[in-house]
C-alpha positions in Angstrom: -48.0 1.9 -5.7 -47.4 -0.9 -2.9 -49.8 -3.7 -3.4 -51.4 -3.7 0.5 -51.7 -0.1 -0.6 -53.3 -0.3 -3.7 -56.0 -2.8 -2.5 -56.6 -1.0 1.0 -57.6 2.6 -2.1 -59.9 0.0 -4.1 -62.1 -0.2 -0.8 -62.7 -2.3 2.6 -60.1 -5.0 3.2 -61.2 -7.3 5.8 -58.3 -8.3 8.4 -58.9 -11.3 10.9 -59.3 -11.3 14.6 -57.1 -11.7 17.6 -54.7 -14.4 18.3 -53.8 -14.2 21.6 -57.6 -14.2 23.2 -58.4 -17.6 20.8 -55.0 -19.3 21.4 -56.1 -18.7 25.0 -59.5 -20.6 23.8 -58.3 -23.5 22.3 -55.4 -24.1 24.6 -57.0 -22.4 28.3 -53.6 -21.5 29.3 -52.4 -17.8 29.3 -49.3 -16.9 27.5 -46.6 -17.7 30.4 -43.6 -18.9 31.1 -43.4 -22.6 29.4 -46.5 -21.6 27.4 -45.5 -18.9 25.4 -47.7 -17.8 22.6 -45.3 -15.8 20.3 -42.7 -19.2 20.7 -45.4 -21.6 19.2 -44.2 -20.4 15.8 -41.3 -22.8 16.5 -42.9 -25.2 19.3 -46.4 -25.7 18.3 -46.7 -24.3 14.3 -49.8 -26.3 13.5 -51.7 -24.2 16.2 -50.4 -20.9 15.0 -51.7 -22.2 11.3 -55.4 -23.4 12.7 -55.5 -20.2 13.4 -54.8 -18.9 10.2 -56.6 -20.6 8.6 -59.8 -20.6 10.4 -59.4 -16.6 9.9 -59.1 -16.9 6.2 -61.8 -19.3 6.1 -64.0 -17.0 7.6 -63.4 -14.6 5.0 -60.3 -12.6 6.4 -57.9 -11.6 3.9 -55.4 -10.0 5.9 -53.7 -12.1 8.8 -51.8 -11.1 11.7 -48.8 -13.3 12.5 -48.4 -14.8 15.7 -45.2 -11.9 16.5 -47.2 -9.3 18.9 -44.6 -10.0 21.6 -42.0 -11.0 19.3 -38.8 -8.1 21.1 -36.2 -9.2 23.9 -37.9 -7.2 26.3 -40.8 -9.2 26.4 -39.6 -12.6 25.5 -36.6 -12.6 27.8 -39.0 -12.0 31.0 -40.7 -15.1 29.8 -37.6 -17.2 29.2 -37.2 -16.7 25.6 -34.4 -14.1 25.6 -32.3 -14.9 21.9 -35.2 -15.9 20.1 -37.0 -12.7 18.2 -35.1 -13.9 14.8 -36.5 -17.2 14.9 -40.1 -16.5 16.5 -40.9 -14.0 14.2 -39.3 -15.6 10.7 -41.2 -18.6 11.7 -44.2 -16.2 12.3 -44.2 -14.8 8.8 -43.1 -18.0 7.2 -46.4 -19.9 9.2 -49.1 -17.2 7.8 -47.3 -17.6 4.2 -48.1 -21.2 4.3 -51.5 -20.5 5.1 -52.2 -18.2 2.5 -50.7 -20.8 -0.2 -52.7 -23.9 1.2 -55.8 -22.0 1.4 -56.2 -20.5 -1.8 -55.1 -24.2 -3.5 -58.0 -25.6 -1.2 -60.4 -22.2 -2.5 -59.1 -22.1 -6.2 -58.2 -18.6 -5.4 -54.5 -16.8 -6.0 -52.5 -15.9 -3.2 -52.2 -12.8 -4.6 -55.3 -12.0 -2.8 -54.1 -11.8 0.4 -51.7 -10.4 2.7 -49.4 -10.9 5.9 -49.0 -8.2 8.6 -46.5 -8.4 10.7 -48.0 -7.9 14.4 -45.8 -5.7 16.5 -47.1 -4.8 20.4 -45.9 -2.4 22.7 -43.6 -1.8 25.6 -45.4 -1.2 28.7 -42.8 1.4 30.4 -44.6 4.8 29.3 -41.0 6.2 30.6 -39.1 4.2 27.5 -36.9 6.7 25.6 -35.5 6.2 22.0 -32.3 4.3 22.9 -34.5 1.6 24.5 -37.1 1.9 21.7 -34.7 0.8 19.2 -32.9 -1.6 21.2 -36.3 -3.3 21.1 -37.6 -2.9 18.1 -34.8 -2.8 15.2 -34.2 -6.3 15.5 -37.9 -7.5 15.9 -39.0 -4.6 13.3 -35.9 -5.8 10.7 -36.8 -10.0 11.2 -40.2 -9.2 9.9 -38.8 -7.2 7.0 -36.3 -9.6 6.1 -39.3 -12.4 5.5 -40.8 -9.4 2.9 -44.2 -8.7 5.3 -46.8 -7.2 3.1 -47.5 -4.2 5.8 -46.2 -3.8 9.7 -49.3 -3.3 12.1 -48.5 -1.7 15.5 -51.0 -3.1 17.7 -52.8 -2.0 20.7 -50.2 0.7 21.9 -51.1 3.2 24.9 -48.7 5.8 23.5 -49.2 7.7 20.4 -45.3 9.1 21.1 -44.3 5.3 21.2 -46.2 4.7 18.3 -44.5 7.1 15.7 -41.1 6.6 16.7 -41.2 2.7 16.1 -42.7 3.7 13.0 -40.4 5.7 12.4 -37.8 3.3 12.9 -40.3 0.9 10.4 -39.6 3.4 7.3 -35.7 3.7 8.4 -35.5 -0.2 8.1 -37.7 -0.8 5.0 -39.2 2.9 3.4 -41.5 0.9 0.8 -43.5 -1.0 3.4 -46.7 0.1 5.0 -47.4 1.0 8.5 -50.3 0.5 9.8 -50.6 2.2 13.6 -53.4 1.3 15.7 -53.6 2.6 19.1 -55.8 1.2 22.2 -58.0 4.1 24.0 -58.6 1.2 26.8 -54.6 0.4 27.0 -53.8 4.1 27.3 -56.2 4.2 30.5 -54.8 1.5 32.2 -51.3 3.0 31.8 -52.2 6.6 32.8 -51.0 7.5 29.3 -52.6 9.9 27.0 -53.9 10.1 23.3 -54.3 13.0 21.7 -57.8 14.1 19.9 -58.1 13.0 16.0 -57.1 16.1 14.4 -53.2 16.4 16.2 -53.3 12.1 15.8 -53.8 12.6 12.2 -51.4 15.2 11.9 -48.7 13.2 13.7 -49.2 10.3 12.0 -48.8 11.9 8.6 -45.4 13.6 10.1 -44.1 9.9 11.4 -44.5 8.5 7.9 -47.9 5.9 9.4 -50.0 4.9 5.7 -53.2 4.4 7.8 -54.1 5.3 11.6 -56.4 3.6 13.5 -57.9 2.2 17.1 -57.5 -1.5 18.3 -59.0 -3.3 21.4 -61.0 -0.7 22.3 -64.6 -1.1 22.3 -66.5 -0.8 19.0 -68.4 2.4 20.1 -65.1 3.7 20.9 -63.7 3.3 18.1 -66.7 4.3 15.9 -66.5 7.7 17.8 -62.5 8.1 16.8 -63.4 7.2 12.9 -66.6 10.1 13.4 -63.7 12.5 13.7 -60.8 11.7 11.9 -63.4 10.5 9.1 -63.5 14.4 8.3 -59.7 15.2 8.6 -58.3 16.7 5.3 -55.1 13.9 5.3 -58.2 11.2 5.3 -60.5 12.8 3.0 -57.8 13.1 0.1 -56.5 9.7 0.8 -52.7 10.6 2.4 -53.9 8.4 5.3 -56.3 5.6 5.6 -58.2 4.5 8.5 -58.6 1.2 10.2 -60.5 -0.5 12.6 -60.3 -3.3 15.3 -62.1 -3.2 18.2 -62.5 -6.1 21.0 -65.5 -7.2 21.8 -66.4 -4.7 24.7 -67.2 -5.3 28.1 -70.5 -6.1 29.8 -74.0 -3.8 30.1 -77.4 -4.4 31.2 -79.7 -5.8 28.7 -83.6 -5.8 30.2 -82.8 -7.5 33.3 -79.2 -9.2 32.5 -75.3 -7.7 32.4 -74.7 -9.6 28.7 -71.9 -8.7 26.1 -73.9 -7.7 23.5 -71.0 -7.6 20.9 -72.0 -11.3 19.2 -71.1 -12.2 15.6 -73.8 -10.1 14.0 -73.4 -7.4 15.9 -69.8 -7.1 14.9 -71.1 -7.8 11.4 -73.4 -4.7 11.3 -70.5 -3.0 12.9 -68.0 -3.2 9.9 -70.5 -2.4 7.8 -71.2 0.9 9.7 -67.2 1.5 9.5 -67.1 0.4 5.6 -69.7 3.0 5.0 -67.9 5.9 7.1 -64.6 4.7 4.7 -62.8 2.8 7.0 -60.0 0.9 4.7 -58.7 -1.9 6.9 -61.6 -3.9 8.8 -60.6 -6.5 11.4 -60.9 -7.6 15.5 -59.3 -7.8 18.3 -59.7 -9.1 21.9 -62.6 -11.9 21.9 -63.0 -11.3 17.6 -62.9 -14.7 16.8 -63.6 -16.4 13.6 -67.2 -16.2 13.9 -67.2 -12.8 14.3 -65.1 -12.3 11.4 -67.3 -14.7 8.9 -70.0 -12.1 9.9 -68.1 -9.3 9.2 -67.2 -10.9 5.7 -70.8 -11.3 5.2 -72.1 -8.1 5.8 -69.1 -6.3 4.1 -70.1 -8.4 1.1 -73.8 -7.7 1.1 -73.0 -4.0 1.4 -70.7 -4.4 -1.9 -71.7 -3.4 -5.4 -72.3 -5.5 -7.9 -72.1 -5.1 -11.6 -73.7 -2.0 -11.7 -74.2 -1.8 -15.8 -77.2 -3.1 -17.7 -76.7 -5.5 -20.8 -77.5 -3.8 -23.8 -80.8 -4.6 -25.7 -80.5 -7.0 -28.7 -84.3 -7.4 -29.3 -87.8 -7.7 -27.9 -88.7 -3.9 -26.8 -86.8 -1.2 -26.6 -88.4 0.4 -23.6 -89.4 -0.3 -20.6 -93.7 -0.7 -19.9 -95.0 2.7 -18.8 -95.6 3.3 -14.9 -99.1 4.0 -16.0 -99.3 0.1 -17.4 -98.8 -0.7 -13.3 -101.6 0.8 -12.0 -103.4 -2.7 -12.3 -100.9 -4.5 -10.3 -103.2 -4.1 -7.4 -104.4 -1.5 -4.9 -101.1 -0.1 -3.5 -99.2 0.0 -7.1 -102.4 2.5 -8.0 -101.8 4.8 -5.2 -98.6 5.2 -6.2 -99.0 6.0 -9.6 -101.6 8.4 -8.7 -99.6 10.1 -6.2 -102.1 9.0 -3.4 -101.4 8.2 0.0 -100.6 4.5 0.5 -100.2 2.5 3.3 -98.4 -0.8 3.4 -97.5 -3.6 6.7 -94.5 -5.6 6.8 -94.9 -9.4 8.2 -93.1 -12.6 8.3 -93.5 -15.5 6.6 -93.8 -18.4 8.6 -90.1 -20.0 9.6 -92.3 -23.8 10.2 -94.8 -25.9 9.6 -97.1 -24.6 12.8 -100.2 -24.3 11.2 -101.5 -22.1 14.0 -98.6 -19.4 13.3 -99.3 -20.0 9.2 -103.2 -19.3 10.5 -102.8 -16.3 12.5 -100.6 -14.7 9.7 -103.6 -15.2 7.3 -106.1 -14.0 9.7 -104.0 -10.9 9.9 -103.7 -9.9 6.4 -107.8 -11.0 6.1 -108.1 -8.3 9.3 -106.2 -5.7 7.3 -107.7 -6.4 4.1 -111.3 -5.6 5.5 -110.4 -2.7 7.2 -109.5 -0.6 4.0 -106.7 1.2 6.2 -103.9 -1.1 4.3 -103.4 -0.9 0.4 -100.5 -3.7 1.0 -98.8 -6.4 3.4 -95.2 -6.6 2.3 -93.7 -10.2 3.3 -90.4 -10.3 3.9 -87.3 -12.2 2.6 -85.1 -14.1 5.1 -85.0 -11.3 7.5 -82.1 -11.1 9.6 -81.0 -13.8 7.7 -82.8 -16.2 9.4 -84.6 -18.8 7.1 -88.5 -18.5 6.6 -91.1 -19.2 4.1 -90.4 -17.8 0.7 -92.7 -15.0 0.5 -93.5 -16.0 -3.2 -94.7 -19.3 -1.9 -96.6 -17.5 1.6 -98.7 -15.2 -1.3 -99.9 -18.0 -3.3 -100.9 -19.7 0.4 -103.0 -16.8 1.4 -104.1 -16.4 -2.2 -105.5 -19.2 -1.8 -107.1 -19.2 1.5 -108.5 -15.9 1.1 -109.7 -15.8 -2.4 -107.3 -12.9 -3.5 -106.1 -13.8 -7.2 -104.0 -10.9 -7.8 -106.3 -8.4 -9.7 -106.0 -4.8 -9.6 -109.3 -4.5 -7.6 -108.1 -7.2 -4.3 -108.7 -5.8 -1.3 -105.0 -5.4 -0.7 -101.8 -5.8 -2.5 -99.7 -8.7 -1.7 -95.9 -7.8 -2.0 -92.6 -9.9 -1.4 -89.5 -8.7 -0.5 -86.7 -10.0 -3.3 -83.3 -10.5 -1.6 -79.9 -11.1 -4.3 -78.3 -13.3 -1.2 -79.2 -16.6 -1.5 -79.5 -16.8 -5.9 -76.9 -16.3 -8.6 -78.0 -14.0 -11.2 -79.2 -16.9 -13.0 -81.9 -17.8 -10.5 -82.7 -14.0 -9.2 -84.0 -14.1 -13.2 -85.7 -17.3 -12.8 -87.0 -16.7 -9.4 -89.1 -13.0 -11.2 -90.1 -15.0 -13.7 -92.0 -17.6 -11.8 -93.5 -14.3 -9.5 -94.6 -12.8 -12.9 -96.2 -15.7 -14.1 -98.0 -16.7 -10.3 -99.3 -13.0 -11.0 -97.5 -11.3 -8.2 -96.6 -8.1 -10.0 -95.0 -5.8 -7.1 -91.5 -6.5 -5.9 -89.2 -4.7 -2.9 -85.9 -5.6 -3.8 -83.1 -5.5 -1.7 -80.0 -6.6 -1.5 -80.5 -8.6 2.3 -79.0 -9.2 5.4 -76.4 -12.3 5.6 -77.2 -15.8 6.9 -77.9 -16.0 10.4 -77.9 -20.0 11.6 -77.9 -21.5 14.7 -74.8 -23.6 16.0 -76.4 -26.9 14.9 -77.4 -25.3 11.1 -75.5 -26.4 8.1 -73.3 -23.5 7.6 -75.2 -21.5 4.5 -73.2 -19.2 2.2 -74.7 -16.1 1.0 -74.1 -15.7 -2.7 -74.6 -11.5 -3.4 -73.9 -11.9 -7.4 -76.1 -9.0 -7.4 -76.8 -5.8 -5.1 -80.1 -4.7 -5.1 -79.1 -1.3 -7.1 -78.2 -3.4 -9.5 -81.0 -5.8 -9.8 -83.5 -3.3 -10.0 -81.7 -1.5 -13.0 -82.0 -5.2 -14.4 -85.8 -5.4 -13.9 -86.3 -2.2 -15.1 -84.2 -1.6 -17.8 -84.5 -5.6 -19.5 -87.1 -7.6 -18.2 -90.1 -4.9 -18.2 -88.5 -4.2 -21.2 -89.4 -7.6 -22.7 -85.6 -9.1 -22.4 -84.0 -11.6 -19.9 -80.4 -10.3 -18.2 -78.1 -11.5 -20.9 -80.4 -8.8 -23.1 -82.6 -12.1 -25.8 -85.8 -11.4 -26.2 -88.4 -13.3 -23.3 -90.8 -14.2 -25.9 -90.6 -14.5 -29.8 -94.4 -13.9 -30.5 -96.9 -11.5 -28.0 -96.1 -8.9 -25.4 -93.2 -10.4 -23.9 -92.5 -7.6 -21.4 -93.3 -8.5 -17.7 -94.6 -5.3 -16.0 -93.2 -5.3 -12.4 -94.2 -2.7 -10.0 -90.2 -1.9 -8.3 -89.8 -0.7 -4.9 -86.1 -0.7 -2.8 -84.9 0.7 0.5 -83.2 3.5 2.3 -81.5 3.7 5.6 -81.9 7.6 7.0 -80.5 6.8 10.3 -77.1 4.9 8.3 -73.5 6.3 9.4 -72.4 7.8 6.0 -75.7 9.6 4.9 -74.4 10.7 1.7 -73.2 7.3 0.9 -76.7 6.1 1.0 -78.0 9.0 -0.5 -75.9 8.2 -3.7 -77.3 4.9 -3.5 -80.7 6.1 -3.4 -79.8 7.8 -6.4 -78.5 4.9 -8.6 -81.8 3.6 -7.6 -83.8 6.0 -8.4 -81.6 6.2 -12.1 -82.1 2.4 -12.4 -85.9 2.4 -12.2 -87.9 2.2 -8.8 -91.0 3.0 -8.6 -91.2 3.5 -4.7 -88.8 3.6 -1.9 -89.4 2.4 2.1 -87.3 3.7 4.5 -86.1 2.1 7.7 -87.8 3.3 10.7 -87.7 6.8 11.6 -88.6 8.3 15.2 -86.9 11.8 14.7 -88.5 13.5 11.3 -85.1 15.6 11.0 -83.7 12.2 9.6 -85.7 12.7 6.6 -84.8 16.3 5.5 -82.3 14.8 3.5 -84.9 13.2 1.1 -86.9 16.3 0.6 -85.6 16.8 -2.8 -85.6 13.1 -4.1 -89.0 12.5 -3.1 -89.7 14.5 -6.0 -88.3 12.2 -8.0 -89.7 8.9 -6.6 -93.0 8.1 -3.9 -91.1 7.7 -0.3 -92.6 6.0 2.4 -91.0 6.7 6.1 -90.8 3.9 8.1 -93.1 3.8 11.4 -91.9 1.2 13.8 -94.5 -0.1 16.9 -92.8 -0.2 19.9 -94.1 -2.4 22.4 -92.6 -0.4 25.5 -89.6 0.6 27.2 -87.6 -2.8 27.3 -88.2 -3.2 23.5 -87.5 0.9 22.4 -84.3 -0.2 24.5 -83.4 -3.7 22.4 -84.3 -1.8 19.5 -81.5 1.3 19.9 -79.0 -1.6 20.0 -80.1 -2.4 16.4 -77.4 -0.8 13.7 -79.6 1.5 11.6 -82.2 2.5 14.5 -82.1 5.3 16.2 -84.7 6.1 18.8 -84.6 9.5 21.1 -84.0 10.0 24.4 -87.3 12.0 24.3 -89.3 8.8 23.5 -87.6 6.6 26.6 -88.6 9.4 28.6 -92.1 9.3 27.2 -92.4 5.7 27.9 -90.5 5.6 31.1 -93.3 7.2 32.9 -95.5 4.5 32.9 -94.7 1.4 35.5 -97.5 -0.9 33.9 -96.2 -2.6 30.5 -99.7 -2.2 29.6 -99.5 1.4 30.1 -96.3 1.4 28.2 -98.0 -1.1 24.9 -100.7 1.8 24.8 -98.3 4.4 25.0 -96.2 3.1 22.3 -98.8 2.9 19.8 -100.3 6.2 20.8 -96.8 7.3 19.4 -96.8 5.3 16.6 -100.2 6.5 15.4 -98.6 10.0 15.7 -96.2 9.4 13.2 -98.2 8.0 11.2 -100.2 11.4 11.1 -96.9 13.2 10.9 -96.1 11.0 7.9 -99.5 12.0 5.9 -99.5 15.6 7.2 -95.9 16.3 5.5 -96.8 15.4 2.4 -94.8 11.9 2.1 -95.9 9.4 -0.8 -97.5 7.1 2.4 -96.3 5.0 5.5 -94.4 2.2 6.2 -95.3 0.3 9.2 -93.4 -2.2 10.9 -94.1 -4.1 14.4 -91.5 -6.7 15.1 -92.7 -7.8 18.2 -96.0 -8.9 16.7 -98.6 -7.7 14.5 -101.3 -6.9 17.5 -102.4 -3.5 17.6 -101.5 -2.4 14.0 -104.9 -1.4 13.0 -105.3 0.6 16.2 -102.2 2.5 14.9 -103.5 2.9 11.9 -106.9 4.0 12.5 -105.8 6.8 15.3 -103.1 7.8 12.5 -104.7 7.9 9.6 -108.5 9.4 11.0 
């Protein structure tokens, strides 16, 4: 099978971003007569490779070349006419030179990586075949000749366009890929039309195209193409592949402000919603620049297994300590191997040295702890990526300042998030082992989001050795079973088990529902003992655990709005899903008072709702502060 092909079956390969939109960044000149973009493969080279390799820095490996324009009937009305060998031999020849300098610089093969060859359309919808191959056959047959790994049609406004020039692809070269990516915003503009998924599909696999896709087209767009041809049979058995490129969308109103809400991270959460639908070939377009395209890296990464097998056993125990052996890990562990209703809060750890933040936090968990409404505070791990206290280190500091030592009768049940980004599997190992011994006994592990830093940060790489499926099958399976990762024993003489309470969690709102259910799955094989979910404002998104949570506790999550503005920031969050019902319900009131006590009337109904369907306990989360959470909990739970 063709290599591009082969890779693109193994999973998500990540392309790079646009070139015309950042060559218009870094030069502020449009692509015009005397400042040709498609001619700086012969005039200005070093530009076309920056680009490059700023893309495959980012984590791209699949690059565009700089040939979208590359026919005589574009360069000639820009005073290029005779050019379309040279331009795009010099295009291909550019990217291959990346490639080879950058993975000598990264230690990687070149084998890694591939060049498309970027081919754009004509913009006369009336253009019959005659013209079509007068204009592409020599622009389609340069590329060829400098052995392209794949063509990529880009951003055409006519599906019949489309096929023919790939058509005339195959007729040139039959063992090279074609990719064919239409633009939904392009065909507006033109007045042109492109047909529904199923007869696109169908086409496609007629024209000889190996994977169909959208290009500059906004991402919601083209989330909404991949929803339907996602289910197509030519998809689901693998004859075509889909891909995905969008631009970076136009402007909305955010609160009070028009903003393009399409940054890095939203882009990054985006091509992780299109890995998880089974998109095959990831990448940008229009105002996707390499920012946008490390995040994407990121996120496909953290969404990536890791080695999912468990070292055999070559002493120590040979089983795991029973669930029963947890119950005096505190409170919440208890409840949950009871079967009783538990209740835990999420919070921050402190991201400074503020004491008056550190203080309020403490006070908190003190209020929480006296109220007997809370079995556990859960502290979380670099959330959003953004660096905080280590919640390890924020446990023994309110320990400390609130007498709790970690026994099974404390008031309340201290647990930290445990994230596999920023450790090798060498540290994730040593990092448990120092929890263990501190005495902090209940762990939620997940796999976390990527680094989020601000312009003026030292750029911070995320590491992902492990995914949290993985990890807990580690924790589980070797060191409650008295055995560090490589499967030695942790201790020659004693009980040299730990005894880790394991929870992990699930996202019921995510794109491909059965792709996290499998996940949930492999978890629940590996060893968890509990499961929280993201939040959850419409209880149909749950039916789809009613037979697992019969296999592990589940606790929904219940997320505290704090009005309309915020319900609204929060439906922008990947993963969140609120109902048009609620906006309504909060939408009534003018005062954001009104709208605060509102939103937690709400909350403390699901929190009933929760309890009253029989779930293992609740999860509650209030981002924009921890005010109010005992009121929610004490309307909920009376």
């Amino acid at each position: 099978m063709n290599r591009f092909l082969q890779t693109l079956g193994q999973g998500p390969l990540l392309a790079d971003g646009a070139m015309g939109s950042y060559l218009f960044e870094l030069t502020g000149r449009l692509s015009e007569q005397n400042h040709v973009y498609e001619a700086f493969n012969v005039e200005r080279p070093e530009l076309v490779l920056q680009v490059h390799l700023e893309y495959l820095n980012a984590g791209a490996r699949a690059i565009s070349t700089n040939t979208f324009g590359a026919n005589e009937a574009y360069l000639s009305q820009l005073g290029e006419s005779g050019r379309v060998e040279e331009i795009n031999r010099q295009g291909v020849e550019i990217a291959r030179q990346a490639i080879t300098s950058f993975a000598q610089e990264s230690g990687r093969s070149a084998s890694e990586f591939f060049v498309l060859g970027s081919v754009g359309p004509v913009h006369d919808p009336d253009a019959d075949i005659v013209t079509l191959r007068s204009t592409y056959i020599p622009h389609l047959t340069a590329l060829h000749s400098e052995q392209v790994d794949a063509i990529v049609l880009e951003t055409f406004a006519s599906s019949e366009h489309a096929f023919q020039v790939t058509k005339l692809s195959k007729e040139i070269a039959p063992d090279i890929p074609v990719v064919v990516q239409l633009s939904l915003d392009e065909a507006v503009d033109a007045l042109s039309t492109i047909p529904d998924a199923p007869e696109l599909v169908a086409a496609a696999v007629e024209s000889g195209a190996d994977v169909i896709g959208i290009n500059c087209s906004s991402p919601w767009d083209v989330e909404s193409f991949i929803d339907s041809a996602s289910q197509l049979n030519a998809v689901q058995t693998g004859d075509l592949l889909l891909s995905a490129m969008p631009n970076a969308g136009g402007f909305r109103r955010i609160g009070q402000r028009f903003m393009n809400h399409v940054n890095p991270e939203f882009m990054g959460r985006t091509a992780r919603d299109y890995m998880g639908k089974g998109v095959r070939l990831i990448g940008g377009c229009c105002e996707v620049h390499p920012a946008h395209v490390r995040e994407m890296a990121a996120y496909l990464k953290s969404a990536g297994g890791g080695n999912s097998s468990v070292p055999s056993l070559s002493g120590g125990s040979t089983s795991p300590v029973s669930r029963e052996a947890k119950r005096s890990n505190g409170p919440f562990s208890r409840k949950i191997v009871d079967g009783e209703f538990a209740v835990s809060v999420e919070l921050l750890p402190p991201r400074g040295t503020a004491s008056r933040s550190t203080q309020s936090k403490v006070s908190f968990i003190s209020e929480v702890a006296q109220s007997g409404l809370v079995d556990a505070v859960d502290i979380t791990d670099g959330s959003r990526g953004i660096p905080l206290m280590p919640p390890g280190d924020f446990i023994s500091l309110v320990r400390s300042s609130l007498g709790i030592g970690g026994d099974a009768d404390d008031p309340v049940e201290l647990i930290p998030h445990f994230s596999t980004r920023d450790l090798n599997t060498m540290g994730l190992q040593a990092r448990l082992i120092g929890l263990h011994a501190r005495n902090i006994r209940n762990v939620l592990i997940v796999t976390g989001d990527p680094p989020k830093m601000s312009p003026t940060y030292p750029r911070s790489t995320a590491v992902f050795d492990l995914d949290s499926t993985t990890l807990i099958g580690y924790v589980h399976g070797l060191l409650n079973a008295g055995v560090d990762f490589g499967g030695m024993p942790l201790s020659r003489g004693g009980d040299p088990n730990t005894s880790f309470t394991i929870g992990s969690g699930f996202e019921p709102e995510a794109p491909n529902i059965e792709f996290e259910l499998e996940k949930l799955r492999r978890k629940i094989d590996s060893g968890v003992d509990y499961i929280f979910t993201q939040p959850v404002f419409d209880s149909s998104a749950l039916a789809p655990l009613d037979l697992l949570r019969r296999d592990v506790p589940i606790l929904p999550g219940v997320l505290v709005l704090n009005g309309f503005d915020h319900a609204r920031r929060m439906a922008m969050t990947p993963g969140v899903r609120i109902p048009d019902a609620i906006f309504r319900r909060l939408e009534r009131f003018d005062q954001p008072d009104d709208q605060v006590k509102e939103a937690r009337a709400l909350a403390a109904e699901q929190v009933r709702a929760v309890k009253d369907s029989g779930w293992a306990g609740a999860y509650l989360m209030s981002p924009a502060g921890h005010q109010g959470v005992s009121e929610v909990l004490g309307q909920g739970l009376s």
